[in-house]
C-alpha positions in Angstrom: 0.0 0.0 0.0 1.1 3.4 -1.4 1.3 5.7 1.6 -0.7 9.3 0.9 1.1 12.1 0.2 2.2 14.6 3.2 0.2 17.2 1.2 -2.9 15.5 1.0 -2.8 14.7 5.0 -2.2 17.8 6.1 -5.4 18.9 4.0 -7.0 15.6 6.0 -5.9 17.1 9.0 -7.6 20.3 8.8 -10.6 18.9 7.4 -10.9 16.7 10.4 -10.1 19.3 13.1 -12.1 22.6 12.9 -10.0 24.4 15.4 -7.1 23.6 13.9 -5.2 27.3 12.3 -2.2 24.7 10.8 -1.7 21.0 9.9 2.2 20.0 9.8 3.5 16.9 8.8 7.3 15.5 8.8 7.6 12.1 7.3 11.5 11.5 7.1 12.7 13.5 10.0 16.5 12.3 9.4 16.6 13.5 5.8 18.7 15.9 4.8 17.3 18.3 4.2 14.1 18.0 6.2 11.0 17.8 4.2 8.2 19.8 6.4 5.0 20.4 4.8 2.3 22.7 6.2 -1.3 24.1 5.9 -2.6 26.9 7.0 -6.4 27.2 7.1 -7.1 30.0 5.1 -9.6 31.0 2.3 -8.1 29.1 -0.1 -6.0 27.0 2.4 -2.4 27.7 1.3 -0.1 24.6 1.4 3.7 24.1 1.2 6.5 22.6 1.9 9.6 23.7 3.4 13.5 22.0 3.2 15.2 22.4 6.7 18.8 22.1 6.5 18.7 18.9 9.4 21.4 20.3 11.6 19.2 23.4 11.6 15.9 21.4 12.4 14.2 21.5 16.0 11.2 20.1 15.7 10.1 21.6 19.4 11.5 24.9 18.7 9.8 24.6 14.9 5.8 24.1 17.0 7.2 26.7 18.8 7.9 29.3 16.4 4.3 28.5 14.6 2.3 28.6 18.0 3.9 31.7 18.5 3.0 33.7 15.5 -0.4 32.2 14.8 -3.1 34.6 14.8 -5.9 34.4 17.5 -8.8 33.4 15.6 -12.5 32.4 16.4 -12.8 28.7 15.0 -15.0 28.4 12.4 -18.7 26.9 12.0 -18.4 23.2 10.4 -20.7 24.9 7.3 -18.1 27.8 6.7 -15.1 25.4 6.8 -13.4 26.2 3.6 -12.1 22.6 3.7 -15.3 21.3 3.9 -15.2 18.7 0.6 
């Protein structure tokens, strides 16, 4: 079995988790560099994927950095969910 692409789950993610602002996924963590894809929940939902040199990559201070600049948002209703499929 094919396993889904990172970009597809982080869609899943969001789709599955209304409160969710992003969806990140790391598949090969020892890579080099570091494949990091993301979501944000926007309207259209932006995706993308980011190469961490690995010596540079933290994945705690990497949360960190994202919880830190999200903005604080009201969630949004199920039927306004612009992920809604």
């Amino acid at each position: 079995m094919k396993p889904e692409p990172a970009s597809k789950r982080v869609l899943d993610i969001l789709h599955n988790n209304h409160k969710l602002t992003y969806a990140v996924v790391v598949d090969e963590p020892d890579t080099d560099p570091v494949l990091v894809t993301i979501a944000k929940r926007s309207n259209p939902i932006a995706t993308f994927q980011l190469g961490i040199p690995k010596e540079k990559f933290d994945p705690f201070k990497f949360l960190d950095l994202i919880e830190q600049h999200q903005p604080k948002i009201i969630p949004l209703e199920p039927d306004n969910d612009p992920c809604s499929f």
